[in-house]
N, C-alpha and C positions, 0 to 999 in steps of 0.2 A: 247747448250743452257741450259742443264738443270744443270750444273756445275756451270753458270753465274748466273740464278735464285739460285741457291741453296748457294752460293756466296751471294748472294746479302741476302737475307733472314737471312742469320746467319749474316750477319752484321749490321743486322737491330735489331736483337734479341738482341747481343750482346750490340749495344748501347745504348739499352732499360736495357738490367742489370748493366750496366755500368753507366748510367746516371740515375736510377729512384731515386726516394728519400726514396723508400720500403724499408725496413729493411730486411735482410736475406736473399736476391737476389745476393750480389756480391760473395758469395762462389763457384756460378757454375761459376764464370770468371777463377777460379785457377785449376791448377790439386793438384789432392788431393793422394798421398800415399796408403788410407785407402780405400780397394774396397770396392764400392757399398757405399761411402759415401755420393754423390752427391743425390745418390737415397733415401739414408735414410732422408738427411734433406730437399728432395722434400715432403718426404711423410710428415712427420710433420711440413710443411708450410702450405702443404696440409687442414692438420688436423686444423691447427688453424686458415685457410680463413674459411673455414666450418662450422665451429663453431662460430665464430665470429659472421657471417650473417645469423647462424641459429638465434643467440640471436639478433641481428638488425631484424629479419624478426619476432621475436616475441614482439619486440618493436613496428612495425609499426601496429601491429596488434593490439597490447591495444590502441596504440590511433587511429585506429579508432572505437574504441569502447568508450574508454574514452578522446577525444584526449584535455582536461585541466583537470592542478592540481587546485585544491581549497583549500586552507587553511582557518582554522579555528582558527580567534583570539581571546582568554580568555578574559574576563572582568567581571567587580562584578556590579553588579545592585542593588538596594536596592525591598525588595519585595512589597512594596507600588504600584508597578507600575504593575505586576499582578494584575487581575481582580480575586475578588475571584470566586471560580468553584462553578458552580452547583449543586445539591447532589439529587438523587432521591432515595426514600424510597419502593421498594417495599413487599407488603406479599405476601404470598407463597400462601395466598385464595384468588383466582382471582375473585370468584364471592360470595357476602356474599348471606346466607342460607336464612336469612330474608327476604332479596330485593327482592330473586328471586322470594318468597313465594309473595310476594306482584306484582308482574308486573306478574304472573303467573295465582293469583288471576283474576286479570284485562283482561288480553288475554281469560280466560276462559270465562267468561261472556260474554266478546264481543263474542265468539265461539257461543255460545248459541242465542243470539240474530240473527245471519247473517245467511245467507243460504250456506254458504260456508261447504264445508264436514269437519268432523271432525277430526279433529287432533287428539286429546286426549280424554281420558277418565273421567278425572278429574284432580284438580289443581295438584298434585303429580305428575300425567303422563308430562304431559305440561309443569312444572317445569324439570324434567330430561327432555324432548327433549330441553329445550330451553340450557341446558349447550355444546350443539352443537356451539354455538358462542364463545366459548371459544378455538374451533380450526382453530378462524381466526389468532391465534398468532402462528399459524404455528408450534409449538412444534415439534422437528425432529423424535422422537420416540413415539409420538401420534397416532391412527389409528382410523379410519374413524366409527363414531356412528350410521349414520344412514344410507340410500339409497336413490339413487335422488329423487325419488316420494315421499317418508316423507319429506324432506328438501324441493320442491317443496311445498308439500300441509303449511307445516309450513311459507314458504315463501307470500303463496299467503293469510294466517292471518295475516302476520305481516303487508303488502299492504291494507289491509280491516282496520288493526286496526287505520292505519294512512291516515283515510281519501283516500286511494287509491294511494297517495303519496311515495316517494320512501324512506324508513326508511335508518337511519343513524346504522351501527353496532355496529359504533364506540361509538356514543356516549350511546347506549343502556348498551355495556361494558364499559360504565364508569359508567354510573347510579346504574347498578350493582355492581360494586368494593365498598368495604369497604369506609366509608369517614377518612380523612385524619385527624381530629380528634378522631377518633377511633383508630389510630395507634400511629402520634405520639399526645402526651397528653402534654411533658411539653418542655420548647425554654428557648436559653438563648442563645444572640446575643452580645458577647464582654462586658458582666458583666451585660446587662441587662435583666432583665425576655422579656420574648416578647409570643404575642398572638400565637402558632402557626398557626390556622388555615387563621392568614394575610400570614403569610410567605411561607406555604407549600400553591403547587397549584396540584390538582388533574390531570393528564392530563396522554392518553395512551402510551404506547409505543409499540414495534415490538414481546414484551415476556410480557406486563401486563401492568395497570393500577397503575400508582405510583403516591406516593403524592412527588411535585419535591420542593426543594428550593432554591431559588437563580433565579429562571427561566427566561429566556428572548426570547425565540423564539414566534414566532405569531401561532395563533391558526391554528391546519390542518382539522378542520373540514367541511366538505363539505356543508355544511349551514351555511348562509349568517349572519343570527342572532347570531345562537353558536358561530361563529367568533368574532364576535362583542362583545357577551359579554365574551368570552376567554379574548381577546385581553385587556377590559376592568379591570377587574380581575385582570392578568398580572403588567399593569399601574402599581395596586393600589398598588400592594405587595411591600414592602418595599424594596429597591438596598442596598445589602449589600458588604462594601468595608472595604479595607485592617484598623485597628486600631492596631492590638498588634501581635507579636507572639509569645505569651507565652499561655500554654496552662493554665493559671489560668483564662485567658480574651479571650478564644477562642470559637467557636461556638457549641452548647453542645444543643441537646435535648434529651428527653427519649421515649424508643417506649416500646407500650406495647402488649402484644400477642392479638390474637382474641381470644372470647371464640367460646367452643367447639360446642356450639348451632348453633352457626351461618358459620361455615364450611362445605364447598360444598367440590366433590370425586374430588381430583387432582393426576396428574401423578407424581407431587413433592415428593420422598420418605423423603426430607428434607424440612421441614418447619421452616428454617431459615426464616432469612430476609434478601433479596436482597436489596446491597448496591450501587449504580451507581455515580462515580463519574466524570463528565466531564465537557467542557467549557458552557458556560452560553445561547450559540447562537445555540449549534450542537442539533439535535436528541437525546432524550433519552435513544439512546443506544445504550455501546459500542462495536464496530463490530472490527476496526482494532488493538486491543489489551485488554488483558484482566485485565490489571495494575489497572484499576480505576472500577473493578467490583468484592465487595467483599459481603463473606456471614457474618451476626452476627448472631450469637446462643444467644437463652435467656438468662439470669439471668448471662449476662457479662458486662463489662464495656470496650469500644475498643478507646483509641485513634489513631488518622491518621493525624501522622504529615505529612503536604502539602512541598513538596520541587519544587516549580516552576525553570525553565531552559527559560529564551528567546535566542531565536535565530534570525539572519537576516541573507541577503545576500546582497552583494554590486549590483549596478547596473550593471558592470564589467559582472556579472555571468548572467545577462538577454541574452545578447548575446549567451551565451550557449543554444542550446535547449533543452527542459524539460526533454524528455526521457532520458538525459546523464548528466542534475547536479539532475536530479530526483527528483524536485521540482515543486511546481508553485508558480507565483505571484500573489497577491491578484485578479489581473485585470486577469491575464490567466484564473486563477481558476473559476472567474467569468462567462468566456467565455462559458471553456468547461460546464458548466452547466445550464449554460440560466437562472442565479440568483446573486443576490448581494452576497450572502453568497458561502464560500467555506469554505469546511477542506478536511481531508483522511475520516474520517467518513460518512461524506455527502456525497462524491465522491460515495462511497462503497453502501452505500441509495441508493443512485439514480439510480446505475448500477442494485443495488438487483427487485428495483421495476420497469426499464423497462426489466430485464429478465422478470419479472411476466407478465407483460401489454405484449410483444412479443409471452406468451405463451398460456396465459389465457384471455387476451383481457380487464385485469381489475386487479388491488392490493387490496390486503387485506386492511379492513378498520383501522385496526390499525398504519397499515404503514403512512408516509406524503408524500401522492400523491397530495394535490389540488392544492401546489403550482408548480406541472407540468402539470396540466389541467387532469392527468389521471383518470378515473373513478374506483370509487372503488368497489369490487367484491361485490354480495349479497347470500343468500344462495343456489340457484344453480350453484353458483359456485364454490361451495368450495371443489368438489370433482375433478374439474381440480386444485387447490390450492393444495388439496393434492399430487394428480400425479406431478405438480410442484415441491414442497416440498420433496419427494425422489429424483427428479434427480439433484435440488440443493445442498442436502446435502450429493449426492453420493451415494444414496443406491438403486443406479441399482447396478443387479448382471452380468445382460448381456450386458455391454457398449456395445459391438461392433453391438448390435444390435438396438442402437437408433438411430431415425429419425431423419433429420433435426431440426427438433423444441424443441426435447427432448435436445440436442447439444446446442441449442442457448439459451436455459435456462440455460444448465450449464456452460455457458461462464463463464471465468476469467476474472475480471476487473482492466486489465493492466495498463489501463490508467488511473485509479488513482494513485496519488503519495500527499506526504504530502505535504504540505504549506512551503513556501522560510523562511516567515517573521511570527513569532507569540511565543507561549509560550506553553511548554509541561510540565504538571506535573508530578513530581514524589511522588508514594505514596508508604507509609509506614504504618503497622497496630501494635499497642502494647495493647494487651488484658488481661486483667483480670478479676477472680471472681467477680459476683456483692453477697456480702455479703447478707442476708435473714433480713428482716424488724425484730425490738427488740420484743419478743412474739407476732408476727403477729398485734402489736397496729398499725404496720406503722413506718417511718422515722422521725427522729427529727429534721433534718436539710438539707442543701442544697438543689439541685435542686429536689431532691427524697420527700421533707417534705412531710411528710401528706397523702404518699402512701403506700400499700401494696405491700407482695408477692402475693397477692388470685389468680391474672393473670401475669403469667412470666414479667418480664420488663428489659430492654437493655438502657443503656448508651451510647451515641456517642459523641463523641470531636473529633472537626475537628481547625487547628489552623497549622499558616506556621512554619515550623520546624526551617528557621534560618532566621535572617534580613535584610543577603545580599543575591543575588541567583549570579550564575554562567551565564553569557551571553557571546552569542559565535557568532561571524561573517565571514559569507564565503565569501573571496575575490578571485579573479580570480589571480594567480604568475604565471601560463606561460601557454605554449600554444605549438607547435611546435618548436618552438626555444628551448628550452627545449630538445624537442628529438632532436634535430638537435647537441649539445652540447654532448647528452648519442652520440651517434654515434662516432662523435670526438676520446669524453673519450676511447672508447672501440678500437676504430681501431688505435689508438696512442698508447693504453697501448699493443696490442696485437704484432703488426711488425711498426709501426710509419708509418699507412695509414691515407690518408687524402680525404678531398675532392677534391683536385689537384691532389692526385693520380690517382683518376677515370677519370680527363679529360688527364691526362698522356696518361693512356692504351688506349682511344680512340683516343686521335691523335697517337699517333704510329701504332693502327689499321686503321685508314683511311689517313689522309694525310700522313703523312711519310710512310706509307707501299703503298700508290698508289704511291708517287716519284719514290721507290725502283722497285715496276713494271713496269712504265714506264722506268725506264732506263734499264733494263733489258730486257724491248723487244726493246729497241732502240739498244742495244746490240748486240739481236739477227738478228735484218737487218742487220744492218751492217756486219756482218762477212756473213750472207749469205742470201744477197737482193732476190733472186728468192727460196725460200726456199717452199716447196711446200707438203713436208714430215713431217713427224716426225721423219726420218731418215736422219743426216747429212753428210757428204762426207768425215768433217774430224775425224769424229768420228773412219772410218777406215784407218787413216793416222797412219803413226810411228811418234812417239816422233821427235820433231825435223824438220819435213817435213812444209814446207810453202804450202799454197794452192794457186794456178794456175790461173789466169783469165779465164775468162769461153771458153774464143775463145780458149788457151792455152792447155785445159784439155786432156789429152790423150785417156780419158776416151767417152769423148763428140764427 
């Protein structure tokens, strides 16, 4: 029997090399002269099935990670159709010297009137403890001014001062900051002079108090009225859109230093001015990229020419989901954040302030929390703010030894990604000298007339770099079929395998290889129907000899 099976087996092999349509398989039909030849081109068949499906198995792998291509189709846009950006102005003196003198004033006396224990000693004292609200902006390498019982006792004047009512921080450090006419002094909107103080609007952000222009977001302040009249404000400021881009008609004001009176102690070793530039709708500052956040030094003049990019995506690429064309659509974006508005910016906002609200139970007042209902921190709580604020910014020493909560503060927010459809700027800065007023009389002409050097002053011109801009479209071209074609390609170039080959080897493995056993044990009845061993009768016959019927056998 085992001559019959082994018979049958090699003639099923054989017609399997005989009949496939594999490349390189009919060399073992032949004898070959050359020893160990059949083994040699076994081994480098070998080598190249192996290989082959190492590289198919690391095909199947990127798509399921990436499993579509997108391509992106060039086109020119004229830049009319950008929206121009936002621009906010900040100084490096967050809190002026004067103001504080004045609200310091005002808190002292009330001190004096109310039975509440004393803070301070006098307006000086009380002025320094009040520069403690300045580390609601969370500065990374800032440390902590006072201890909970002073911020407590300070806290519960600022409660007394306001009627018992719950004080705003936010709006305090705005009242505090420099006004926006004290910074910037002269506008000039596409060849026209313009008021600055219509155009720049005061308003915080997550590192200062800036004067913004171009501004369009709605007010975050946590009272009802300050909203109101934000919001109002806002309205009035004049909407400034695309006219020229040439930097002769481009948008140009002048900023000028604070003086030295009115400077309060900052961590700032550079008293630059903080330059922000972003979309018209985002927060005031930029978190996922540093492109549109620049420093001007005094007695410069800096042009920034604007190069806008739009981008979309076809409907086609909706089907894809977001973590894999790593996008969103207007309406996704909307979802994940439970607001009309989305960017990457925003995204990044919102993840930064419920790490804070998960950990501290409350965000900083500078941040925009109201339009997610979260309350804002007050001053006892700003020394959980700070323990927040190290393990945000990574300056635990001993990870392995934080808690749950320290952990879920310093989450990564993955699930932000940018926006499918909108417009990303590209900026550029070209600076030069600002030249010294002619014997200190002042300026004779342009936008500088009639100024001095007495207080440093900076030039800005902001204007679109060129007329057309670059727009790009992502469309879905394949999907699987696509790899299904790389496969093809690679197993036709390698032995001329196909998809027909794989159903080859498995019908040879299951139906034609079950026929061949079946007739082979049909085989093996037949020559001996009572077979009961694994030992056969004719196995010890001579060559030649017939076997006996069984009544016959001499043996039986």
């Amino acid at each position: 029997m085992a001559r019959v099976e082994k018979s049958h087996y090699r003639r099923l092999f054989r017609e399997f090399l005989r009949q496939s349509y594999i490349n390189g398989l009919h060399p073992f039909l032949y004898h070959s002269p050359v020893r160990f030849a059949k083994a040699l081109w076994l081994v480098l068949l070998t080598v190249i099935v192996i290989y082959t499906h190492i590289v198919i198995a690391n095909l199947i792998r990127e798509y399921l990670v990436q499993p579509t291509e997108i391509r992106m189709s060039p086109d020119m846009v004229h830049v009319a159709n950008s929206p121009f950006p936002a621009v906010g102005v900040c100084s490096s003196n967050k809190i002026s010297k004067r103001l504080l003198q004045d609200y310091a004033v005002k808190l002292f006396h009330h001190q004096g009137n109310s039975s509440l224990q004393a803070v301070a000693l006098d307006v000086d004292d009380i002025a320094d403890r009040l520069l403690v609200l300045a580390q609601f902006y969370l500065h990374p390498f800032e440390t902590e001014r006072w201890n909970a019982s002073e911020l407590d006792r300070l806290h519960r004047l600022l409660l007394s001062y306001y009627n018992d009512n719950e004080y705003s921080v936010r709006d305090i450090l705005r009242d505090l900051s420099p006004g926006c006419g004290e910074l910037v002094i002269r506008g000039i909107v596409f060849g026209a002079t313009v008021n600055t103080s219509r155009y720049f609007l005061k308003r915080a952000t997550s590192s200062n108090v800036c004067c913004i222009f171009n501004y369009r977001r709605a007010s975050n302040s946590h009272l009802a009225s300050k909203r109101a009249d934000d919001d109002a404000e806002m309205r009035a400021s004049p909407r400034v859109v695309f006219e020229s881009n040439s930097i002769l008609n481009s948008v140009q004001f002048v900023l000028q230093d604070t003086p030295k009176e009115d400077l309060t102690n900052t961590l700032n070793s550079n008293n630059a001015f903080n330059l922000i530039i972003f979309p018209q709708e985002d927060y005031a500052t930029i978190q996922s990229t540093t492109l549109g956040e620049l420093l001007v030094d005094y007695s410069t003049i800096v042009e920034i020419p604007i190069q806008p990019m739009f981008f979309s995506s076809s409907d086609q690429v909706r089907g894809v989901p977001p973590l894999i064309r790593r996008c969103y659509y207007p309406d996704e974006g909307s979802r994940l954040l439970n607001q009309s508005y989305y960017s990457l910016d925003e995204c990044l906002l919102v993840c930064r302030m419920r790490s804070m609200f998960d950990h501290c139970g409350c965000v900083s007042p500078p941040m925009a929390a109201s339009p997610l209902g979260l309350p804002y921190c007050m001053l006892p709580d700003l020394p959980c703010l700070m323990k927040w604020k190290r393990i945000w910014y990574g300056h635990s020493e001993f990870a392995h030894l934080q808690n749950e909560d320290e952990k879920l503060a310093q989450r990564q927010c993955e699930q932000c990604l940018p926006s499918c459809n909108g417009v990303t700027l590209d900026i550029a800065t070209n600076w030069a000298p600002l030249r010294s007023s002619f014997n200190g009389t002042g300026y004779l002409n342009g936008i500088l007339k009639g100024l001095t050097n007495e207080r440093p002053l900076s030039i800005i011109k902001l204007f679109f770099k060129l007329r057309f801009a670059q727009a790009t479209r992502s469309q879905l071209v394949s999907t699987w079929v696509v790899l299904l074609n790389r496969f093809g390609g690679i197993l036709s170039l390698m032995y001329g395998f196909s998809i027909v080959s794989y159903i080859e080897i498995l019908y040879y493995l299951t139906g034609k290889g079950f026929v061949y056993i079946y007739r082979s044990l049909s085989d093996t009845k037949q020559m001996n129907p009572n077979y009961t061993s694994s030992l056969y009768w004719h196995e010890l016959k001579a060559k030649g000899v017939k076997s006996l019927p069984r009544e016959e056998n001499p043996l039986k």
